[in-house]
C-alpha positions, 0 to 999 in steps of 0.5 A, a space after each residue: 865200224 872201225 874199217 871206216 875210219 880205216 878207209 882213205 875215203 873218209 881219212 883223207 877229207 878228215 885230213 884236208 877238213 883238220 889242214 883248213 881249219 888249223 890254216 884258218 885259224 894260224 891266218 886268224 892269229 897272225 891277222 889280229 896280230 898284225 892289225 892289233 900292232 897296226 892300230 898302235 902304230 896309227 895311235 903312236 903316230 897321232 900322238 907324236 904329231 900332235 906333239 910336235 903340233 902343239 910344240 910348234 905352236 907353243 914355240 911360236 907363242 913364246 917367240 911372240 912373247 919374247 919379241 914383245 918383251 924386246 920391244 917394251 924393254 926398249 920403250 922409254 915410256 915404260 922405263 919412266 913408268 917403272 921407275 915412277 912405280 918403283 919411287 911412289 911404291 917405295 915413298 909408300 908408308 908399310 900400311 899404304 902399301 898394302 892397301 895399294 897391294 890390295 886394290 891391285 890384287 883386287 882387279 887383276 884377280 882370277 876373280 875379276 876376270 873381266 879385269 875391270 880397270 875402272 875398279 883401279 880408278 876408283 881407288 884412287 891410290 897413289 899407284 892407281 893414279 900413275 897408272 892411268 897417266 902413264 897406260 895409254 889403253 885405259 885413259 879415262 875418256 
């Protein structure tokens, strides 16, 4: 027996059969690797463009605030709105200011999702009063 393994015709393929199989496994390793690290870079670049997504889309939606806090700044309509707010506000007695704070509070509450104006209306306060006046959206019609 120990000729046999003695002989080049059985060394040999033994040789050529360890060869493949550790190139096998080597290409394995280095496949996995390779794929392992590509995968993470996909995923990385997802990320990052779905950052600049949503960046740029939150970018455009303060542009849009911004551009529409100029335009009501420079209204007249709203300026003599806020001081007429501010002067009734400040006319207020301490316990109709709460009141008046409170039924503000009550329709533009997370609770009141809805926003229902009509719950203003009906309060009938001083504020409330001025603010249908003077919002063009929500006149009584």
């Amino acid at each position: 027996m120990p000729q046999r393994f003695a002989r080049i015709s059985f060394r040999l393929p033994a040789i050529v059969i360890i060869a493949v199989a550790l190139a096998a496994i080597i290409i394995g390793a280095f496949s996995y690797v390779e794929s392992a690290d590509e995968v993470r870079r996909q995923a990385t670049n997802k990320l990052v463009s779905l950052r600049a997504s949503r960046h740029a889309a939150l970018s455009q939606y303060f542009r849009s605030i911004e551009e529409d806090l100029r335009l009501y700044a420079g209204d007249a309509m709203i300026g003599e709105a806020l001081a007429a707010f501010g002067t009734i506000f400040l006319s207020l007695e301490p316990g109709e200011r709460a009141r008046e704070e409170q039924a503000f509070h009550r329709v533009f509450s997370a609770s009141n999702a809805a926003g229902d104006l009509n719950l203003l209306q009906a309060e009938g306060t001083a504020l409330t009063k001025r603010y249908h006046a003077v919002h063009a959206w929500h006149q009584p019609g």
